[in-house]
C-alpha positions as CSV (number, residue, x, y, z in Angstrom):
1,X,-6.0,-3.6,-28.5
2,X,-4.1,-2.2,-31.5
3,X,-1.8,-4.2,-33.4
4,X,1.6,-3.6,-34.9
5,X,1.7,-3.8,-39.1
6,X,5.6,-3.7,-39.8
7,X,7.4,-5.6,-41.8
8,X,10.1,-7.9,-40.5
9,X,13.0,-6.2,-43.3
10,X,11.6,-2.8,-42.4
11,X,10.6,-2.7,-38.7
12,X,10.7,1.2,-38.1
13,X,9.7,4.3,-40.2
14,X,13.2,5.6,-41.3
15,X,13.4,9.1,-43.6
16,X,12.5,12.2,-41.5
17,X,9.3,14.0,-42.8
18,X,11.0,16.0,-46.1
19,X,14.4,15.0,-44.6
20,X,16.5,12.2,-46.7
21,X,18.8,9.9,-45.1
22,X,22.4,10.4,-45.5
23,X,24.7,8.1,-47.8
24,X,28.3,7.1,-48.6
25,X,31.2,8.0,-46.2
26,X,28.7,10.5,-44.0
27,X,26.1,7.6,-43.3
28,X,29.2,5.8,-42.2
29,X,30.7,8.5,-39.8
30,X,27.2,9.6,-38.4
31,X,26.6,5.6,-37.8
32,X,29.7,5.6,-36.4
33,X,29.1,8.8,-34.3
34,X,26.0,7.7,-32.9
35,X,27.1,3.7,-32.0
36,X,30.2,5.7,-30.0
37,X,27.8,7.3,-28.3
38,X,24.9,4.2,-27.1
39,X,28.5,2.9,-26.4
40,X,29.7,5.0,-24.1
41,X,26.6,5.1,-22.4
42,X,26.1,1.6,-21.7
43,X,29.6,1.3,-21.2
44,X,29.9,3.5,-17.9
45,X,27.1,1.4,-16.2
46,X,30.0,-1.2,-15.8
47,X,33.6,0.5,-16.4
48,X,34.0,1.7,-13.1
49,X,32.6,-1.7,-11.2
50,X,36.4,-3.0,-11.1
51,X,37.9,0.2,-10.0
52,X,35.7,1.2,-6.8
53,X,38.5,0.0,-4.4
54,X,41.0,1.6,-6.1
55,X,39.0,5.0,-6.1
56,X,38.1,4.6,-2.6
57,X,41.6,4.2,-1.4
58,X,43.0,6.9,-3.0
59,X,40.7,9.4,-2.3
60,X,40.7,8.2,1.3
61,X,36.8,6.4,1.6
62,X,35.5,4.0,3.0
63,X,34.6,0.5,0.9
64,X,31.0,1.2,1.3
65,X,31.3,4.5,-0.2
66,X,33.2,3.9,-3.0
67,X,30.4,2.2,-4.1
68,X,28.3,5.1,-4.5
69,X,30.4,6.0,-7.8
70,X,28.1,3.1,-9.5
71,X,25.6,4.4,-7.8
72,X,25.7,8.2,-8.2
73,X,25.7,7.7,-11.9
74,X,23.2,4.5,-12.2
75,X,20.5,7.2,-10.1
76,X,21.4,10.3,-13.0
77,X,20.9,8.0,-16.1
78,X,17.4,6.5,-14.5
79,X,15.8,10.0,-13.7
80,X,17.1,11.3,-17.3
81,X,16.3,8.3,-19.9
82,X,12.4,8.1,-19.7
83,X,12.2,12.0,-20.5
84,X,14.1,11.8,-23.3
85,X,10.7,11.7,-25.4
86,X,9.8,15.2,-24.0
87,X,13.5,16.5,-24.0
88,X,13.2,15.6,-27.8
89,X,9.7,17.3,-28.4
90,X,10.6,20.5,-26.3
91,X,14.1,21.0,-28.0
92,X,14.7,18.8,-30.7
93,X,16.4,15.4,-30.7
94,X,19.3,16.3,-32.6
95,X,20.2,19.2,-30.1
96,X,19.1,17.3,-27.0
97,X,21.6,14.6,-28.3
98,X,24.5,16.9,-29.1
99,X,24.3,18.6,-25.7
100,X,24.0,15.5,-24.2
101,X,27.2,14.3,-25.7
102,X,29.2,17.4,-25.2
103,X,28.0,17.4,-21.2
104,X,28.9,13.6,-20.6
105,X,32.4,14.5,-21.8
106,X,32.6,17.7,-19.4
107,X,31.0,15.8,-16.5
108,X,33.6,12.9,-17.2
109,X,36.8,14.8,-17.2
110,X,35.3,16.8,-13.6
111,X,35.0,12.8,-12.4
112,X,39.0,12.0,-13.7
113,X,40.2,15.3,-11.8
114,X,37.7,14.5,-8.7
115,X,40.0,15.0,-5.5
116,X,37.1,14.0,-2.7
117,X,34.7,11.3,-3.2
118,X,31.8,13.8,-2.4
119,X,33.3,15.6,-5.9
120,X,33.7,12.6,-7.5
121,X,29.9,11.3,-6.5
122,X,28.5,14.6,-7.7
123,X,30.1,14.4,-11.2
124,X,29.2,11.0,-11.8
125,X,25.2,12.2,-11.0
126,X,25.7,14.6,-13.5
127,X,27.6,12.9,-15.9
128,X,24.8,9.8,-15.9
129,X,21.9,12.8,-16.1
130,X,23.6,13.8,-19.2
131,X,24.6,10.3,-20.2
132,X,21.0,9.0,-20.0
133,X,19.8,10.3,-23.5
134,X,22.5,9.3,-25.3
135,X,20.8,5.8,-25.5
136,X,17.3,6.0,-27.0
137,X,18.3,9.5,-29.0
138,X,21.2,7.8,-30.3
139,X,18.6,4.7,-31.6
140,X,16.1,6.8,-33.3
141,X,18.8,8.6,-35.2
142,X,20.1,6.0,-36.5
143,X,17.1,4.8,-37.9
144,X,16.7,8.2,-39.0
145,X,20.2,8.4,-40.8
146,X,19.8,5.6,-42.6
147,X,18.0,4.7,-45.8
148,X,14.7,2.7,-45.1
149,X,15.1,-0.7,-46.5
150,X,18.7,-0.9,-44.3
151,X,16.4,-0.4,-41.0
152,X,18.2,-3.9,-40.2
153,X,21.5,-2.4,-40.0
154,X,20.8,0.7,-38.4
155,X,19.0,-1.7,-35.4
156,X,21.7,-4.0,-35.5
157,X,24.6,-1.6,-35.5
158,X,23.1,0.1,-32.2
159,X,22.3,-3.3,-30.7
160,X,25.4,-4.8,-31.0
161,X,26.7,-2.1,-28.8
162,X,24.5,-2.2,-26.1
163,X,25.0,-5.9,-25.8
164,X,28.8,-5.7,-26.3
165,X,29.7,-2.3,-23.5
166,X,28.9,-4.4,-20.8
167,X,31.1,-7.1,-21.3
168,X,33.9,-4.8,-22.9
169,X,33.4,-2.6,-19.7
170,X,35.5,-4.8,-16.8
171,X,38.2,-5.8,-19.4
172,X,38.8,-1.9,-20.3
173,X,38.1,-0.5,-16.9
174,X,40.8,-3.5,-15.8
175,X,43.1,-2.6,-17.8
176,X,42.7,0.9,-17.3
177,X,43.2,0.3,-13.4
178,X,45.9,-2.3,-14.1
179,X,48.3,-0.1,-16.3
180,X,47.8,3.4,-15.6
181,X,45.4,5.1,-12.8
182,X,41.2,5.0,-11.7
183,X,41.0,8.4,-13.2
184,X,41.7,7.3,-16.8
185,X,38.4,5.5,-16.3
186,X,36.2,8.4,-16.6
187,X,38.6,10.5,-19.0
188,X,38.7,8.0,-21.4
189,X,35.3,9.2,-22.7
190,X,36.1,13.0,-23.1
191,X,37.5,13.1,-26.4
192,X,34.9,10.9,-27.8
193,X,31.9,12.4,-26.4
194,X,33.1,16.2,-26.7
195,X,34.3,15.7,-30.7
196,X,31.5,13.1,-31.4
197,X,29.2,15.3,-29.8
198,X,30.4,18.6,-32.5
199,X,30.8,16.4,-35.5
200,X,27.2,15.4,-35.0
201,X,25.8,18.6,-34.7
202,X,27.6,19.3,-38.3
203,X,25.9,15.9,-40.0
204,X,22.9,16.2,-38.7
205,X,21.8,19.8,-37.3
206,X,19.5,19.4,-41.0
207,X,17.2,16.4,-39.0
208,X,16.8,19.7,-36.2
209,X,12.6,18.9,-35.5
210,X,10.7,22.6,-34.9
211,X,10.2,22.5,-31.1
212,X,6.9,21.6,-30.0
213,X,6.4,24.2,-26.6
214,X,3.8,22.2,-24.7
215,X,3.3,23.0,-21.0
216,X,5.6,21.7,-18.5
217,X,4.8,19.3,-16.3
218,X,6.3,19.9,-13.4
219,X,4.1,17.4,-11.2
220,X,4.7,14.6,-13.5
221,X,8.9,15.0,-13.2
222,X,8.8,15.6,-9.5
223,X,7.0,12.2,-9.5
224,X,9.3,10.5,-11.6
225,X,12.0,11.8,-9.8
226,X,10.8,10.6,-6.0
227,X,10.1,7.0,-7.5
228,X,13.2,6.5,-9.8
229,X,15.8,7.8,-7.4
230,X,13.6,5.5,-4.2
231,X,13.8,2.8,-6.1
232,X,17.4,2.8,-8.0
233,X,18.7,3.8,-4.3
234,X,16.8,0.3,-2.8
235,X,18.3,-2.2,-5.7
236,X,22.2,-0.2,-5.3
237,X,22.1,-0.6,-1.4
238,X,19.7,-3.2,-0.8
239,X,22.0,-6.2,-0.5
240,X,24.8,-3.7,1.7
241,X,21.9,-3.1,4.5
242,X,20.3,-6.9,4.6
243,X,17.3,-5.7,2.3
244,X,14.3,-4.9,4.5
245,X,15.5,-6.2,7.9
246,X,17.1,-2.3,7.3
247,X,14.8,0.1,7.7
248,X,15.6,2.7,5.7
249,X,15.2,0.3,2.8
250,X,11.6,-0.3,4.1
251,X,11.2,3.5,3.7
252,X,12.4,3.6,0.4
253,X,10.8,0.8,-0.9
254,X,7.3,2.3,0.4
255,X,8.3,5.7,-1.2
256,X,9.2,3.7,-4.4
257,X,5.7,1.8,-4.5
258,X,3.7,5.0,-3.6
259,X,5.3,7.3,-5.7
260,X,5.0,5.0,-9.3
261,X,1.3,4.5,-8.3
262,X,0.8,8.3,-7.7
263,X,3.7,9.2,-11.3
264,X,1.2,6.3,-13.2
265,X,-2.3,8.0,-12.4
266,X,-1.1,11.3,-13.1
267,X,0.9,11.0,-16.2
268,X,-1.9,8.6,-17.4
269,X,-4.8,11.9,-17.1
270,X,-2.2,14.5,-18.2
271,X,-2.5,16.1,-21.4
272,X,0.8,16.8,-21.8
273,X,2.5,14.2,-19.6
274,X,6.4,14.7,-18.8
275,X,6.7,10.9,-19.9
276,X,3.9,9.7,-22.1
277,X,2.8,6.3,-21.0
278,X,0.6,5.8,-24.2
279,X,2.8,4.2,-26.3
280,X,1.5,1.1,-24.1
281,X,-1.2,1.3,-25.8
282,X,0.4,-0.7,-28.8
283,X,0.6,-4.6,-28.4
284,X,3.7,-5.3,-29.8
285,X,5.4,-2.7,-28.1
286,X,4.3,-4.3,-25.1
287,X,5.6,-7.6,-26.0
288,X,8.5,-6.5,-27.5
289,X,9.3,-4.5,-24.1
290,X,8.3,-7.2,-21.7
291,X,10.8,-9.6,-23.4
292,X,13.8,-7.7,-23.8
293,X,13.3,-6.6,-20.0
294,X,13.1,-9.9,-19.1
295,X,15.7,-11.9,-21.9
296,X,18.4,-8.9,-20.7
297,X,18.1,-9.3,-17.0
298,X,18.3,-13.2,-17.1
299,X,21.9,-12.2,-19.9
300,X,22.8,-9.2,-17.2
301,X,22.5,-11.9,-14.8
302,X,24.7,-14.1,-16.2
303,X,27.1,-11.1,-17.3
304,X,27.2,-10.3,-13.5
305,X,27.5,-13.7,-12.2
306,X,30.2,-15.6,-14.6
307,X,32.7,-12.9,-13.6
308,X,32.0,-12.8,-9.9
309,X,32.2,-16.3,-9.6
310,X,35.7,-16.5,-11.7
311,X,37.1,-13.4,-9.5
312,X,35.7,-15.4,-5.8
313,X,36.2,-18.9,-6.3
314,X,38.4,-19.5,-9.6
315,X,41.5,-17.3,-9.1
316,X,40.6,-14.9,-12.0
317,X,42.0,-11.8,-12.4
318,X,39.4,-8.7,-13.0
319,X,41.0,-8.8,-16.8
320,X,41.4,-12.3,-17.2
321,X,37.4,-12.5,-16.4
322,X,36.5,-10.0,-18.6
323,X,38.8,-11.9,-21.8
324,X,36.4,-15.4,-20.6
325,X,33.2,-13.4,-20.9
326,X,34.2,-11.0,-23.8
327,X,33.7,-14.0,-26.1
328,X,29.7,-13.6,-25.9
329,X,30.3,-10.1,-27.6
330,X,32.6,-11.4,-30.4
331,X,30.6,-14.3,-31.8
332,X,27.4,-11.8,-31.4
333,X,29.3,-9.4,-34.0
334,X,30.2,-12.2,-36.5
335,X,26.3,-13.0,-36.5
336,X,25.2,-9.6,-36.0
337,X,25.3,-8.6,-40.0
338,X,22.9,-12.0,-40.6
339,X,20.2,-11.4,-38.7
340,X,19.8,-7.5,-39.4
341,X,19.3,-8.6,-43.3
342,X,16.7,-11.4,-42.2
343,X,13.4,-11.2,-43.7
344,X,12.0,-13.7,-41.5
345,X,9.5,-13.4,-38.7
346,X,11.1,-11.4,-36.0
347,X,8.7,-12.7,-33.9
348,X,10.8,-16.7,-34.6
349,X,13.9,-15.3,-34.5
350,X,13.9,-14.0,-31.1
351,X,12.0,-17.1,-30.0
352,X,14.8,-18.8,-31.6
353,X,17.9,-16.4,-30.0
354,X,16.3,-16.8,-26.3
355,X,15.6,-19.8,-26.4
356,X,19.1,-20.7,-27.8
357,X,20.2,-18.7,-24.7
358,X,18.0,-20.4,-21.8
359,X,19.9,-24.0,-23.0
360,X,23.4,-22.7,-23.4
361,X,22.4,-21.2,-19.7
362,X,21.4,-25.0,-18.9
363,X,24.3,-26.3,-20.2
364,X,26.4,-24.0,-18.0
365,X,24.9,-25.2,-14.7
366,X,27.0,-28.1,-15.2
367,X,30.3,-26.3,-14.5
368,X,32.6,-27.2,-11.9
369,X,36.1,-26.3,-10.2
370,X,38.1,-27.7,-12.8
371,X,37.3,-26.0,-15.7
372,X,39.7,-24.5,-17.6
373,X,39.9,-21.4,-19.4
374,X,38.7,-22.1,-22.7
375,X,35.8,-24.6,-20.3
376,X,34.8,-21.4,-19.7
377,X,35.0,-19.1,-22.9
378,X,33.3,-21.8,-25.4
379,X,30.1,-21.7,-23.8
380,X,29.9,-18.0,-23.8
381,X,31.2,-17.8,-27.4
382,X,28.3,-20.0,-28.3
383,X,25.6,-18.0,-25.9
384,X,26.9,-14.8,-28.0
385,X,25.4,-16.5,-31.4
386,X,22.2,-15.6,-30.3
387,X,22.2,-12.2,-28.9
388,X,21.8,-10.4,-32.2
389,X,18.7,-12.7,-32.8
390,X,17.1,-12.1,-29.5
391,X,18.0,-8.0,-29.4
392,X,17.9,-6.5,-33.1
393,X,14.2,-7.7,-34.0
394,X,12.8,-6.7,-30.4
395,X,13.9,-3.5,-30.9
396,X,12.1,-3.5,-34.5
397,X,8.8,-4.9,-33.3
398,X,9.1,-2.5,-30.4
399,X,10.0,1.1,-32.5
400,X,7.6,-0.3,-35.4
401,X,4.7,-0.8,-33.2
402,X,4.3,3.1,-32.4
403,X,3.3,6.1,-34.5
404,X,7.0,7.6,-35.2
405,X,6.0,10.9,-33.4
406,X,6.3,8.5,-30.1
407,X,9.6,6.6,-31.5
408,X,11.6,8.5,-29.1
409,X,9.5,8.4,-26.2
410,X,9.1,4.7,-27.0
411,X,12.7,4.3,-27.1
412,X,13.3,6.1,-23.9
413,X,10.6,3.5,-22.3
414,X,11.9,0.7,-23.6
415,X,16.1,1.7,-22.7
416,X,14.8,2.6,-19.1
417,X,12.7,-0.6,-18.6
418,X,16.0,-2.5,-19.8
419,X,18.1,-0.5,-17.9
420,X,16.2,-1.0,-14.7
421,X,15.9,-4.8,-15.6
422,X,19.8,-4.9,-15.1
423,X,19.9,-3.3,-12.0
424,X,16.6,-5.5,-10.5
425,X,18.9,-8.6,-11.7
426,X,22.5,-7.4,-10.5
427,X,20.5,-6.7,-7.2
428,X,18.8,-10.5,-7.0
429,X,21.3,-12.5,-8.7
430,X,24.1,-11.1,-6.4
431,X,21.9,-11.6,-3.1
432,X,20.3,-15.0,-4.2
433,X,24.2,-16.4,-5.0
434,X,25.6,-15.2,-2.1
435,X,22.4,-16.4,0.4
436,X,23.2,-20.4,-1.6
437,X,26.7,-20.0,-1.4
438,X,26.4,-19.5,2.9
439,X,23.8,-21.8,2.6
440,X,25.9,-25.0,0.8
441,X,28.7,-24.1,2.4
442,X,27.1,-24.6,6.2
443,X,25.1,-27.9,4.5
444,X,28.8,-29.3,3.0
445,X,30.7,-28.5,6.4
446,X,28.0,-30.5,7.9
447,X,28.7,-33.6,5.7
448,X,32.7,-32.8,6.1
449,X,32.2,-33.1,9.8
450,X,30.2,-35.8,9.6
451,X,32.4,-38.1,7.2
452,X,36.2,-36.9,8.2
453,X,37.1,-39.1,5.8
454,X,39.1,-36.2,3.9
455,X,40.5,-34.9,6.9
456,X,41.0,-38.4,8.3
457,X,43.1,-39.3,4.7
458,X,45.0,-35.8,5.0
459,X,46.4,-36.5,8.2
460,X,47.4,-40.1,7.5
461,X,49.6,-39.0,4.6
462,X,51.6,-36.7,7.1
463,X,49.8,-33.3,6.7
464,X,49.7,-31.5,9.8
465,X,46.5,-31.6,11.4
466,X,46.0,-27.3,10.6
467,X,46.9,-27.3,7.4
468,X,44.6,-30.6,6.6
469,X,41.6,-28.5,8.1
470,X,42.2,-25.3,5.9
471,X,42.7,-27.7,2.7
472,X,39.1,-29.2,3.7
473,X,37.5,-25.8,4.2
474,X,39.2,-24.3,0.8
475,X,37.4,-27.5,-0.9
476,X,34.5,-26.5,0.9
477,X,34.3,-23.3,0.0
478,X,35.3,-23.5,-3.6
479,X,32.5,-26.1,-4.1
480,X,30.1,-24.4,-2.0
481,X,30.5,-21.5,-4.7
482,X,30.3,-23.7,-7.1
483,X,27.4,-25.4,-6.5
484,X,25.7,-22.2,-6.2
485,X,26.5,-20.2,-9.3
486,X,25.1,-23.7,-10.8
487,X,22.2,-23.4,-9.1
488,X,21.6,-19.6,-10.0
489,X,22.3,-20.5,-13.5
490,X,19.7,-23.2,-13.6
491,X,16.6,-19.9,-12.6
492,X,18.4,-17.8,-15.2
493,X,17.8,-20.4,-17.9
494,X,14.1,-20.3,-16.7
495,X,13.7,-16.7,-16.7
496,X,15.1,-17.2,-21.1
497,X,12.2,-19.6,-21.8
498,X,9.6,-17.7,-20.0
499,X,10.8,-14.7,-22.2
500,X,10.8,-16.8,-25.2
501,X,7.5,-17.6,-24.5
502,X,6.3,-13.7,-24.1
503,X,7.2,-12.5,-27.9
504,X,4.5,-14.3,-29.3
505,X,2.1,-12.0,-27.5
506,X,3.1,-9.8,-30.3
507,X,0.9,-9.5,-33.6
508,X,2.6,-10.5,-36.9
509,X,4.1,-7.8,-38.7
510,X,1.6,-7.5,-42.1
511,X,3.1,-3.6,-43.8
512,X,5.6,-1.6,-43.7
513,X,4.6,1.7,-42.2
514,X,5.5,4.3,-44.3
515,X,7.5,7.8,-42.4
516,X,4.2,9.9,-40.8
517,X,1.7,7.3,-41.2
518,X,0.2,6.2,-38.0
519,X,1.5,2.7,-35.7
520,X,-0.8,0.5,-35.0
C-alpha cells in the first residue's frame, strides 16, 4: 500500500503547473471569493431546515411535503459532488466553478419566486446539482491561489466555513423567517453567488486547465445516479415511513445496495471512470477520509441533536437555539489561525481535536432540565476549540496523499463521503433519540404510576386533581427527553474516540511534494 510523504506545514501541492499563485489584496478577494462560495454551499444543507412549515403553509402543502425542500436539494448536491473530478478534467475547474456559482444563484432566486411546491422542489434539485461543486472546486482553488508554504491558511480558511455554515444556518434561516418572509431564504444567496461567481472568472480564468476530452461514461453516471438518489431518498424519508416496516424503503434500500455494488465494479475496470475510485489507493487518504466521515457525523450529530432537544423539551426558540449552538463556530475561528501555522504532526493534532471533542461530548451527557442558557453555550464554546484541529490537517493529509492531477477528484470523494456522513447521522441520531425518548418516557410513567407520590403531594397542597396529572406528565416528558439526548450523547462521544483512533492508520508525513510530482 502507498504511503503519503507531505509535510505537516505544507500538506498539498499549491502553484499550478507554470501558473503562480496570486498575492496582496487579489489573494485576499479570491480567498474571499471562494470561502463565500464552500459557504453557501454548506450553508443551504441547513438554512431552510427551520423554515419548511412556513413554506409549506404558504404554498398550501402538506407537512410531509414541505420536507421535500431539504430533500430536493440534499438528492442534487449528492449526484453532483463526486463528479466534480471529471466535470473539472472535461472543462476545466475554474469554468466548472464559475458556472457553478452563477447557476446556484439563478436556481436560488427561481426557489424565492417558487409559487407551487412542485416549482419550488424542482429548483431546489437544480439549485443543489449546481450547488454540489462549489465545495471540493472551491478547496482545490484555494490551495491553488495561494502561495505554497501558506497551504495552512488556504485549508483552514475553507475549513472553517464548512464547520461554521451549519451552525450559522438555523440562526440566519431563523431570522430570516422571523423578520421578513421563507423566500428571503433562498434569495439571500443570489447576489453572492451570481457576482462571486463573475469576479472569479476575472481572478482566476489564468488557472483555466486545457480540457482533457476523455470518453464519457455514460454507464458509470447512470450508476451513480440510481444508487445516490436510492440511498439519499432512504436516509431523508426513512424515519417519516418507520424505516423498513415501509416497503418502499425496503425497495430503495435494495436498489441502493445493488446499484453501489454494480457503480463500484464498473468504475473500478473503467478506463476512463465518470468518478475515479483510485485515489483509494493512497493510505492516508484513506485514513484521512474514514476520520473526518466519522468525527463529522458524530459533530453533525450533535449539531442536529442540541437544537432539537432545546426547540422539544427546553422552550427554545429556532433563533435562540441557533445563538446556544453558534458558540462552537466562534471559539473554532479564534483557534482556527493556530492550528493552520502548526508544524506539528497532523496526524497528533487531530488525535488531539477529536479526542478533545469525544470528552466535551461526555461531559455534555450530564445535562439536565435546569440548565440555563450560558449551561448550555459554555460547553459548545469549549467543543468549538477543537474543530480546527480535527478538520484543517485531515483535509491536508487527505489532498497531500494524492498525485495533484486527482486533488479534485479526491476532494469531491472526500466532501461527498462527509456530506453523506451528515445525512447517515441526521437520519440515526433523530430516530435513535426519538425511539429512547418513547421508550423513557413509557419506563418513567411506569415508575410515576407506581409511586404517586408526586401526584399524591400535588393534590394535598390543593391542586386540582387534572391539573396535578398534566404537571406529572410535563415532568415526565421533559425528563424523558432529557434522559435521552444524554444517552444519545454518551454513543456520539464513542463514535469521537473510535475516529481518534482511525488517523493513526495514516503514514507520517516525511516531504513536501513539490506541484506535478507524484502522491504517494
Amino acid at each position: 500500500m502507498s504511503q503519503a510523504t507531505t509535510a505537516p506545514d505544507a500538506p498539498a501541492p499549491l502553484a499550478h503547473d507554470g501558473v503562480a499563485p496570486l498575492k496582496g489584496p487579489m489573494l485576499a478577494v479570491a480567498a474571499l471569493m471562494l470561502a463565500a462560495a464552500n459557504f453557501i454551499a454548506v450553508l443551504n444543507m441547513t438554512i431552510a431546515n427551520v423554515a419548511v412549515p412556513n413554506i409549506a403553509g404558504a404554498l398550501g402543502a402538506a407537512a410531509s411535503q414541505g420536507t421535500w425542500v431539504i430533500t430536493s436539494f440534499a438528492v442534487g448536491e449528492a449526484i453532483t459532488v463526486p463528479l466534480t473530478g471529471w466535470f473539472a478534467a472535461r472543462f476545466g475547474p475554474v469554468r466548472v466553478f464559475v458556472v457553478s456559482m452563477v447557476l446556484f444563484g439563478i436556481f436560488s432566486i427561481l426557489c424565492g419566486l417558487s409559487t407551487s411546491i412542485g416549482m419550488l422542489v424542482v429548483a431546489r434539485v437544480f439549485q443543489g446539482l449546481s450547488g454540489g461543486p462549489l465545495m471540493p472546486l472551491s478547496q482545490t482553488l484555494m490551495l491553488r491561489i495561494f502561495p505554497k508554504d501558506k497551504a495552512g491558511a488556504a485549508i483552514g480558511i475553507w475549513s472553517m466555513t464548512t464547520l461554521v455554515a451549519p451552525v450559522v444556518g438555523p440562526i440566519l434561516g431563523g431570522w430570516l423567517v422571523d423578520d421578513f418572509t421563507w423566500n428571503w431564504v433562498f434569495l439571500i444567496n443570489a447576489p453572492i453567488a451570481i457576482g462571486f461567481g463573475l469576479g472569479a472568472w476575472k481572478l482566476l480564468q489564468h488557472m483555466q486547465d486545457a480540457p482533457v476530452r476523455n470518453p464519457f461514461d455514460k454507464v458509470g453516471l447512470v450508476l451513480l445516479l440510481v444508487w445516490v438518489v436510492a440511498l439519499q431518498l432512504v436516509l431523508d424519508e426513512g424515519k417519516n415511513l418507520d424505516w423498513f416496516a415501509s416497503s418502499q424503503i425496503v425497495a430503495l434500500t435494495i436498489i441502493a445496495v445493488v446499484g453501489f455494488a454494480a457503480f463500484l465494479i464498473w468504475e473500478l475496470h473503467e478506463k476512463h471512470p465518470v468518478v475515479d475510485l483510485r485515489v483509494f489507493r493512497h493510505r492516508g487518504f484513506n485514513a484521512a477520509v474514514i476520520t473526518v466521515s466519522v468525527a463529522y457525523a458524530a459533530f453533525f450529530g450533535v449539531s442536529v441533536l442540541t437544537p432539537l432537544w432545546l426547540q422539544s423539551f427546553m422552550g427554545y426558540t429556532a433563533t435562540t437555539a441557533g445563538l446556544a449552538t453558534a458558540w462552537t463556530g466562534v471559539t473554532a475561528l479564534l483557534v482556527a489561525p493556530i492550528v493552520a501555522s502548526s508544524k506539528r504532526d497532523p496526524r497528533a493534532l487531530v488525535f488531539f481535536g477529536v479526542l478533545w471533542m469525544g470528552l466535551v461530548t461526555l461531559w455534555r451527557t450530564l445535562a439536565n432540565s435546569d440548565m440555563a442558557f450560558w449551561d448550555i453555550a459554555i460547553p459548545l464554546a469549549v467543543m468549538g476549540f477543537a474543530l480546527p484541529f480535527f478538520f484543517i490537517p485531515t483535509t491536508g493529509i487527505a489532498l497531500g496523499s494524492v498525485d495533484e492531477r486527482e486533488m479534485d477528484s479526491a476532494a469531491g470523494l472526500m466532501n461527498f463521503l462527509r456530506t453523506l456522513s451528515g445525512a447517515f447521522a441526521t437520519s440515526v441520531v433523530t430516530t435513535v433519540w426519538a425511539n429512547q425518548t418513547t421508550r423513557n418516557h413509557a419506563e418513567l410513567v411506569g415508575l410515576a404510576d407506581r409511586d404517586g407520590s408526586v401526584h399524591a403531594m400535588l393534590t394535598q397542597s390543593g391542586t386540582p386533581s387534572d391539573a396535578a396529572t398534566q404537571v406529572v406528565d410535563y415532568l415526565i416528558v421533559s425528563q424523558s427527553g432529557m434522559l435521552s439526548t444524554n444517552q444519545v450523547m454518551t454513543g456520539i462521544a464513542v463514535m469521537f474516540f473510535i475516529a481518534a483512533a482511525i488517523i493513526w492508520i495514516a503514514p507520517k508525513p516525511t516531504r513536501v511534494i513539490e506541484p506535478g510530482a507524484g502522491g504517494h
